[in-house]
C-alpha positions as CSV (number, residue, x, y, z in Angstrom):
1,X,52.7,18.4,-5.0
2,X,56.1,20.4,-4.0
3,X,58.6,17.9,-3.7
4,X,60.8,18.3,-0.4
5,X,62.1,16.1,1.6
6,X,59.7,17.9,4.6
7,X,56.6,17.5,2.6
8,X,57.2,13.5,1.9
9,X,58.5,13.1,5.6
10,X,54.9,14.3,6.4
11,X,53.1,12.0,4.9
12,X,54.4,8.8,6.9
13,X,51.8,6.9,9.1
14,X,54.5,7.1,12.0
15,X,57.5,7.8,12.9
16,X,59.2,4.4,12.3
17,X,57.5,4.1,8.5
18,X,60.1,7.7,8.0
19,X,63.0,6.6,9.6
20,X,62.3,2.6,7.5
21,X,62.2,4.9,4.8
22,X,65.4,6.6,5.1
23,X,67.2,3.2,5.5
24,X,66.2,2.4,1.5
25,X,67.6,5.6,-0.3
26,X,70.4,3.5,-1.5
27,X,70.1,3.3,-5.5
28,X,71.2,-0.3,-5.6
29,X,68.2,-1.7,-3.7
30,X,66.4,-0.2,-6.9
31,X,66.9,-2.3,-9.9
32,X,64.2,-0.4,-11.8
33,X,63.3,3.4,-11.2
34,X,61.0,6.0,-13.7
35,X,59.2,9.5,-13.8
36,X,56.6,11.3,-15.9
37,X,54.6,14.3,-15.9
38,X,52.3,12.5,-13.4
39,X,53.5,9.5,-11.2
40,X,57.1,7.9,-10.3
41,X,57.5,4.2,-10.4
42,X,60.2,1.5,-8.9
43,X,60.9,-1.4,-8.0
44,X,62.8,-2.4,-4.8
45,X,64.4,-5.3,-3.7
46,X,63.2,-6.4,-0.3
47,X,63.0,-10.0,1.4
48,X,61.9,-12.0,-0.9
49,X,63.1,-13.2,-4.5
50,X,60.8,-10.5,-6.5
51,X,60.9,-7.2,-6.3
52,X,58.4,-5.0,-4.8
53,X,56.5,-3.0,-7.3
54,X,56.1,0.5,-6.0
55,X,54.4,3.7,-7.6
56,X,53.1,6.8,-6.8
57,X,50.5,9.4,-8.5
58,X,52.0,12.6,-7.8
59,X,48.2,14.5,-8.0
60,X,47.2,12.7,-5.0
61,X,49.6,11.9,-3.7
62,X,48.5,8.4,-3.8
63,X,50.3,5.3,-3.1
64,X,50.8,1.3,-4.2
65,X,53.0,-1.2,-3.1
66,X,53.0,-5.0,-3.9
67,X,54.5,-5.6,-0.3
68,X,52.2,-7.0,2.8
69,X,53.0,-4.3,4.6
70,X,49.7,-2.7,6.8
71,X,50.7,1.1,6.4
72,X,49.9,3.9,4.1
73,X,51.7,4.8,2.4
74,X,54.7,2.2,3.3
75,X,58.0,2.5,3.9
76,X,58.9,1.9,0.2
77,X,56.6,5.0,-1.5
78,X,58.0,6.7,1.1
79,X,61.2,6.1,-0.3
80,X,60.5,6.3,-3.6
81,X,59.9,9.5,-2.9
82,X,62.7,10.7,-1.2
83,X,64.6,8.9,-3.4
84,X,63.1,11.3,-6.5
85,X,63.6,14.5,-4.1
86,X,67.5,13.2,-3.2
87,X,68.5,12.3,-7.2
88,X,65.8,12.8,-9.8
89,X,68.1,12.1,-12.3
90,X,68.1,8.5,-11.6
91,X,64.8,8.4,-12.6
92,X,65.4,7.7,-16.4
93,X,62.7,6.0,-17.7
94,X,59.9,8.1,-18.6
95,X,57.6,5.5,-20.1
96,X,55.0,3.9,-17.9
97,X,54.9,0.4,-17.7
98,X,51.7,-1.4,-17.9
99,X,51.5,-1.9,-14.2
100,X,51.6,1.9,-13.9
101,X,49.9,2.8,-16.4
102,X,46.8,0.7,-15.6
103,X,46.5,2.0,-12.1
104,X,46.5,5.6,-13.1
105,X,43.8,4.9,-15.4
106,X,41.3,3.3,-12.9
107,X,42.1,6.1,-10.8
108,X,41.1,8.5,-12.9
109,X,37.9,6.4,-14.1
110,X,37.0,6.1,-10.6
111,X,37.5,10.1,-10.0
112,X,35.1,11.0,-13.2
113,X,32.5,8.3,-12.0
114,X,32.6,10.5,-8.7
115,X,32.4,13.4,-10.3
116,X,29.9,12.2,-12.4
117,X,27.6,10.9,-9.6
118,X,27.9,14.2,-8.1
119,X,26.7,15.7,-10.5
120,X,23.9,14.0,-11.4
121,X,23.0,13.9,-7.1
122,X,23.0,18.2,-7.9
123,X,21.0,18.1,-10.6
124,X,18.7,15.5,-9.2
125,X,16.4,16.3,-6.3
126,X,17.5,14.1,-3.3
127,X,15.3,11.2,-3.4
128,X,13.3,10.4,0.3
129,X,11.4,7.2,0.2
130,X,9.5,7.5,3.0
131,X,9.9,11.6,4.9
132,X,7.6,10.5,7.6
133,X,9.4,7.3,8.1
134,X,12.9,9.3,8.6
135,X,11.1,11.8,10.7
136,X,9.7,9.5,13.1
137,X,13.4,7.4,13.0
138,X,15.1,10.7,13.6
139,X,12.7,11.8,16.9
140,X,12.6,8.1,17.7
141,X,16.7,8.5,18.3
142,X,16.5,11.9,20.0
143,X,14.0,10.1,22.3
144,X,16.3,7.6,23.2
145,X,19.6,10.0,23.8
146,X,17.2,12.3,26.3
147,X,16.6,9.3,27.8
148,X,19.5,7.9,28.2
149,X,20.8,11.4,29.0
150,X,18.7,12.0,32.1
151,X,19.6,8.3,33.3
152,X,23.4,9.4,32.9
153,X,21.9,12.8,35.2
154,X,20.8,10.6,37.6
155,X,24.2,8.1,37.6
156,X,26.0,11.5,37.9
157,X,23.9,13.0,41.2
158,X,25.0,9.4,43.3
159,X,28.9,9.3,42.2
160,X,29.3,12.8,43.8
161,X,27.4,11.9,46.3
162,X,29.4,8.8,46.6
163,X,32.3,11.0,46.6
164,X,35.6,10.8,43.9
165,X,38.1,9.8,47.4
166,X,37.1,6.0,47.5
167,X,37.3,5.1,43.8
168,X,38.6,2.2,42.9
169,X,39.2,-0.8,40.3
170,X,36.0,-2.6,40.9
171,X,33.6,1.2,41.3
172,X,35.5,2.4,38.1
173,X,34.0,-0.7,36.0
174,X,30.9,0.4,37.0
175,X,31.4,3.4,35.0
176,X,32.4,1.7,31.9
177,X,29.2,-0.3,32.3
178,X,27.2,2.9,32.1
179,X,29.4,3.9,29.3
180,X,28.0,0.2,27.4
181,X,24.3,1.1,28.2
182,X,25.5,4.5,26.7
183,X,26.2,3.1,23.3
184,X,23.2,1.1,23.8
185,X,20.9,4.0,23.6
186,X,23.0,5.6,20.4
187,X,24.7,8.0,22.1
188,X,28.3,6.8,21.6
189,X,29.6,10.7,22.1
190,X,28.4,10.9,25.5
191,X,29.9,7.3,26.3
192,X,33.4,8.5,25.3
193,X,33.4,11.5,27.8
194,X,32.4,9.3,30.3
195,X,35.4,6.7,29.6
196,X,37.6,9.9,29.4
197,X,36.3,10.7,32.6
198,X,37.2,7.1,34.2
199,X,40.6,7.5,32.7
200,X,41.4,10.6,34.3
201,X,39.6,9.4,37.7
202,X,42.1,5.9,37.3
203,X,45.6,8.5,37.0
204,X,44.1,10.4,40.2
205,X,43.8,13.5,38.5
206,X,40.2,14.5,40.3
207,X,40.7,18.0,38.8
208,X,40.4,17.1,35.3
209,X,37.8,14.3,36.4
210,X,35.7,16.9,37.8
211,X,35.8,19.1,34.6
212,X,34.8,15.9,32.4
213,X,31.8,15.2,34.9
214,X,31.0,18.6,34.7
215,X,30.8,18.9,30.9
216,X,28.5,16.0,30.9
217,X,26.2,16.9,33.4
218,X,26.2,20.6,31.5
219,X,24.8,18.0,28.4
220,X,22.4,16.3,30.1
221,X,20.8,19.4,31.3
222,X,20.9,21.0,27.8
223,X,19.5,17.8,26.2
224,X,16.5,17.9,28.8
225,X,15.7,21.2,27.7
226,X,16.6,20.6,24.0
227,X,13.3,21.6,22.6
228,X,13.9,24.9,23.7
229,X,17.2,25.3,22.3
230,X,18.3,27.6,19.0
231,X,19.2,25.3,16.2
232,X,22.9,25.7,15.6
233,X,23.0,24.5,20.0
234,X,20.9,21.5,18.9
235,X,23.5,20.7,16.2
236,X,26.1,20.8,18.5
237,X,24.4,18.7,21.2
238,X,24.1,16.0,18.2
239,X,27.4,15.9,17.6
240,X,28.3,15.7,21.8
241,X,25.7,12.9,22.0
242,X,27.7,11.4,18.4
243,X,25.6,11.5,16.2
244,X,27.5,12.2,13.1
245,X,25.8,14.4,10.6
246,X,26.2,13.0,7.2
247,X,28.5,14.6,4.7
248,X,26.6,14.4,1.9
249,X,23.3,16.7,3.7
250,X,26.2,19.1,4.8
251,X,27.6,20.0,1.4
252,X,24.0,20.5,0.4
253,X,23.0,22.7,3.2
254,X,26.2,24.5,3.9
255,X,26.9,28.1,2.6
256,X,30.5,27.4,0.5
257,X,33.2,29.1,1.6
258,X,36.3,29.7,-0.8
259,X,39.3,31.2,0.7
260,X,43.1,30.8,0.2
261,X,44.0,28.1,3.1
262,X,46.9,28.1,4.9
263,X,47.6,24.6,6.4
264,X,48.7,25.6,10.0
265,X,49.2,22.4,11.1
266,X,48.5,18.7,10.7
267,X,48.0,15.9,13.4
268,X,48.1,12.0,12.9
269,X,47.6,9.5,15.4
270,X,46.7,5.6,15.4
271,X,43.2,5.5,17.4
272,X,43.8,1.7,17.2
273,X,45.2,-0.9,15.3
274,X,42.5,-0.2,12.3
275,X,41.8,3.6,12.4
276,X,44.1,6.4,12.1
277,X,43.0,9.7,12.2
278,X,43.7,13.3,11.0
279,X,43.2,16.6,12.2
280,X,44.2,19.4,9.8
281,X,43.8,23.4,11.0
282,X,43.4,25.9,8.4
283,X,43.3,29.6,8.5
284,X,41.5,31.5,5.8
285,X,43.7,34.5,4.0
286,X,40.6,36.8,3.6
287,X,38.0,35.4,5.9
288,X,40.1,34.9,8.9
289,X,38.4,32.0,9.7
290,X,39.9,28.7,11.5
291,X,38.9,25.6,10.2
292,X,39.0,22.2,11.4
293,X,39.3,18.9,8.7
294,X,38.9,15.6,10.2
295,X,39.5,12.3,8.5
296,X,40.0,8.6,9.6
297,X,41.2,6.0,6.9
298,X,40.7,2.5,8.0
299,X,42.7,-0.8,7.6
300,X,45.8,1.1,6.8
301,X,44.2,2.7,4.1
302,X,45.1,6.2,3.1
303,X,43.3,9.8,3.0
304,X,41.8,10.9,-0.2
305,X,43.4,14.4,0.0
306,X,47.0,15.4,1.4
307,X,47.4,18.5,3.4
308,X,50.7,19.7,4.3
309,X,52.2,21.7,7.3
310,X,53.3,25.2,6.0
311,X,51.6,25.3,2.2
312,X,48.5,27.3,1.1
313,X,45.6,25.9,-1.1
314,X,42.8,27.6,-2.7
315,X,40.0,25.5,-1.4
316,X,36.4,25.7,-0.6
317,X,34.7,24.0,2.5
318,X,32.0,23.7,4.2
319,X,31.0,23.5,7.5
320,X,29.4,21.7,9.9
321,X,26.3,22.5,11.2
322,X,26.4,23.3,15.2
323,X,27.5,27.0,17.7
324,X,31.1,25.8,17.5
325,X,32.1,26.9,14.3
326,X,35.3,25.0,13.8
327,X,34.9,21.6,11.9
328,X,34.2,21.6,8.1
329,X,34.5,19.6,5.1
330,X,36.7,20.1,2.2
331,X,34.2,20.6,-1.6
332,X,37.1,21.3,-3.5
333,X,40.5,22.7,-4.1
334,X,41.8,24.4,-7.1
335,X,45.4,24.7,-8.4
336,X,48.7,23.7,-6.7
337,X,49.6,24.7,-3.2
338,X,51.7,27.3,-2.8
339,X,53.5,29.2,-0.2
340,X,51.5,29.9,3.4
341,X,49.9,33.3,4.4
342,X,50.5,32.8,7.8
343,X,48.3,34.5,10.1
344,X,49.3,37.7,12.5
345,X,47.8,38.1,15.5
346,X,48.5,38.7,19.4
347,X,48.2,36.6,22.4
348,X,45.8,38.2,23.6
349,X,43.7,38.0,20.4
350,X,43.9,34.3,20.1
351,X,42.9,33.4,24.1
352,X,40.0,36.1,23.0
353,X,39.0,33.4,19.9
354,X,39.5,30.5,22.1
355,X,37.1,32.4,25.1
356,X,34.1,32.7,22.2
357,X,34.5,29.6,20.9
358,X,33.9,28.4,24.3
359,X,31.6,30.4,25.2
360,X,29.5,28.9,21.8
361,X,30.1,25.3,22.6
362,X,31.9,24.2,26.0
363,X,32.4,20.9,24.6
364,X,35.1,21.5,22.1
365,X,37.9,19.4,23.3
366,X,40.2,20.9,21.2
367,X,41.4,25.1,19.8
368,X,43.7,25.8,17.6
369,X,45.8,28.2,18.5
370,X,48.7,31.0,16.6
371,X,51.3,32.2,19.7
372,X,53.6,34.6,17.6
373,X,57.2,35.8,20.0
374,X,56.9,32.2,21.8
375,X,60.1,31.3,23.6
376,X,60.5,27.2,24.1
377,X,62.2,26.6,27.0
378,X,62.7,23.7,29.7
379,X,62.7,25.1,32.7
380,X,64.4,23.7,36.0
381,X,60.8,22.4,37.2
382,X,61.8,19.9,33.7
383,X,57.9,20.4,32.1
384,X,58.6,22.3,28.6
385,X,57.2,25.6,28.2
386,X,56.1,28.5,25.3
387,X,57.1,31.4,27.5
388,X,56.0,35.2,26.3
389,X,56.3,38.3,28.3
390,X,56.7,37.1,31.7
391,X,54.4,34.5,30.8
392,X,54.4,29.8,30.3
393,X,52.6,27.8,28.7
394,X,52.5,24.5,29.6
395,X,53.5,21.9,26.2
396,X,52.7,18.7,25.9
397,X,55.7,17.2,23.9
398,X,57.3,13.7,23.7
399,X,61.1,13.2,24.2
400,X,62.1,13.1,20.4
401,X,60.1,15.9,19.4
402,X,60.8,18.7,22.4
403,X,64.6,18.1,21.7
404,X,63.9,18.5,17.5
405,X,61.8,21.8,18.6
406,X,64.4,23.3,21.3
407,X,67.2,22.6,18.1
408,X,65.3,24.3,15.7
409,X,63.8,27.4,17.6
410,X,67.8,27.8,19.1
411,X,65.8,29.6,22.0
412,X,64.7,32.4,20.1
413,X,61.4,34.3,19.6
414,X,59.2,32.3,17.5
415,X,55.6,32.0,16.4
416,X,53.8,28.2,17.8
417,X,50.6,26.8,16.4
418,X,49.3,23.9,18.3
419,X,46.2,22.5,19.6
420,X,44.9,23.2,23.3
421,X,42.9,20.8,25.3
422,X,42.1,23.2,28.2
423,X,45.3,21.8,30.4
424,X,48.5,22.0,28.0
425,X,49.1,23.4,24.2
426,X,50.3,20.4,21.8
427,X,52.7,22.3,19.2
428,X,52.3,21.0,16.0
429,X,54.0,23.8,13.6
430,X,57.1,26.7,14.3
431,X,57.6,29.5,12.0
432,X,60.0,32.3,11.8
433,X,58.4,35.8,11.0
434,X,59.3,36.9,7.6
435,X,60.3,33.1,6.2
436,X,57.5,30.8,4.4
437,X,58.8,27.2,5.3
438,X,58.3,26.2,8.7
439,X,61.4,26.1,11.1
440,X,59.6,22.5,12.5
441,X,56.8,20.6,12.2
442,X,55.6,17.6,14.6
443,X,56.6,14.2,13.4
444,X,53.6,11.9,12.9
445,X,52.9,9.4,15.4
């Protein structure tokens, strides 16, 4: 792992978990600090009469703290780590105490049993108790969601009917009891448009309500015909009913793909109080592809792998089966990241991405997109803007970070990667042309 205070910024759970962290760089809270080759240790004086013991392995990076608090990594690794980036020469002691010491061990026990498991699942043929059995489970399910779909039809046909004018409190719970019988009949994807769709109806937005209606009827009337349907399309419409395709059978079944990944940017956000999730876009140096990695970690838990905004890692994935094209699962890396390859490209050629990509799949809620000679602006009208040749494009941006963004880009040209949902481009990386850092990167949420 590079080392800067960027990169370790990165990796908090939320903005307040960096700025906590920047409150503890003071070397006196710290009665006990060390480095080796692998990990950096401390322990830091907090509330109570003992010290918290707090250590990170610098492969990972992974984190542990003895202190109660909920997110990962805490405010102390965080600190710990910007504490090593700020003055590593206060980290004397280079001999790993036992508590260290014994952690690092299980953890790399626990890697080679995975490894080793791995292995022996490759070498192994996959072992079905009963084919049949899963067969008739799997067309058993389908059954059910093209049942359930053409019920949602139907539920569809009467609220336009109905009319969108005379919603109110009381018709709107009707739609989350449709949404209920949804997840009743395992098709939890189509059960979150649906709510999506009741949220946008409930802010009066009858624009974006009609889209979200629209997208599900155009998946009810693909699942009645499903039979009929390519394979890759059938994919995708298990993944729009959410169905999730297990990891495992995609690694298998997936053609790897080894390229030189350039992290273009990395997006964190607490789904609730339990689940956080992660969406990191890649862009292959020889490929060209985009690639989308998404990971939840649970309980406050943290993600197996860190990916950082503006580095480059020689990785292979895999991807997922469906027309879309975009989500994929990480096999392995190799090596230590290094600088980004960022991508060029036009305008023109990245709305011409976005176009096929919809074209495959018109359920992707989110694109990736690379807008090189971007302007950021705040026009008189007050909504922030990426403005390009005579051109805006609407951002979606919170307070804290349009201000950080307008600072850094100084109101010159630069290039914007964010993530589009159809209505408004959510920027999540700036870059200069020419310079490898990036000039900003979105704080995590």
């Amino acid at each position: 792992m590079s080392l800067t205070r960027d990169a370790v910024l990165a990796l908090a759970p939320d903005a307040s978990s960096a700025k906590a962290a920047q409150g503890l760089l003071s070397p006196a809270g710290w009665p006990q600090l060390g480095a080796s080759a692998g990990a950096v240790w401390g322990a830091c004086q907090g509330s109570g009469s003992k010290p918290y013991q707090t250590q990170v392995d610098l492969a990972g990076p992974a984190f542990r703290c003895t202190c109660p608090s909920r997110k990962f990594p805490c405010k102390h690794g965080l600190a710990l780590l910007l504490l090593r980036v700020q003055d590593a020469a206060l980290f004397k002691d280079d001999s790993e105490p036992a508590w260290v010491s014994e952690w690092l061990a299980s953890r790399s026990q626990k890697a080679q049993q995975k490894e080793e498991r791995q292995a022996a699942a490759g070498d192994a043929p996959a072992a079905v108790a009963d084919p049949a059995a899963a067969a008739a489970r799997e067309a058993q399910r389908w059954q059910r969601i093209e049942a359930a779909a053409a019920e949602l039809q139907r539920w569809l046909a009467d609220q336009i009917g109905r009319g969108l004018g005379a919603l109110n409190a009381e018709l709107l719970q009707g739609w989350q009891t449709m949404a209920a019988r949804l997840v009743d009949a395992q098709a939890p994807g189509l059960a979150q448009r649906l709510r999506d769709a009741a949220d946008s109806a409930a802010a009066r937005d009858t624009e974006r309500t009609l889209q979200r209606l629209g997208l599900l009827q155009l998946a009810c009337e693909a699942l009645s015909r499903r039979a009929g349907l390519g394979a890759d399309l059938q994919a995708e419409l298990r993944s729009v009913a959410g169905w999730p395709h297990d990891k495992a059978e995609v690694l298998a079944a997936a053609a790897p793909l080894a390229d030189r990944w350039t992290v273009l940017g990395v997006a964190t956000e607490l789904r609730d109080a339990k689940l956080t999730e992660r969406r990191v876009w890649l862009h292959g140096r020889q490929s060209g592809r985009r690639a989308w990695l998404l990971d939840h970690a649970f309980a406050g838990r943290g993600f197996e792998q860190s990916w950082l905004s503006g580095r480059s890692v020689a990785a292979t994935l895999a991807a997922f089966p469906g027309s879309a094209g975009l989500r994929m699962l990480c096999a392995a890396t190799e090596g230590a990241p290094g600088a980004p390859e960022w991508p060029v490209t036009r305008w023109a050629d990245e709305w011409q991405r976005l176009a096929a990509r919809q074209a495959a799949s018109p359920w992707v809620n989110l694109h990736p997109l690379v807008l090189p000679d971007s302007v950021v602006a705040v026009p008189a009208a007050g909504q922030t803007v990426a403005a390009h040749a005579g051109r805006a494009l609407r951002l979606r941006l919170g307070d804290e970070d349009t201000w950080a963004l307008l600072a850094a880009t100084g109101g010159h040209p630069v290039t914007l990667m964010g993530e589009w949902d159809g209505v408004a481009l959510r920027p999540l990386t700036a870059w200069l042309p020419g310079q490898a850092a990036p000039l900003w990167h979105r704080s995590a949420e």
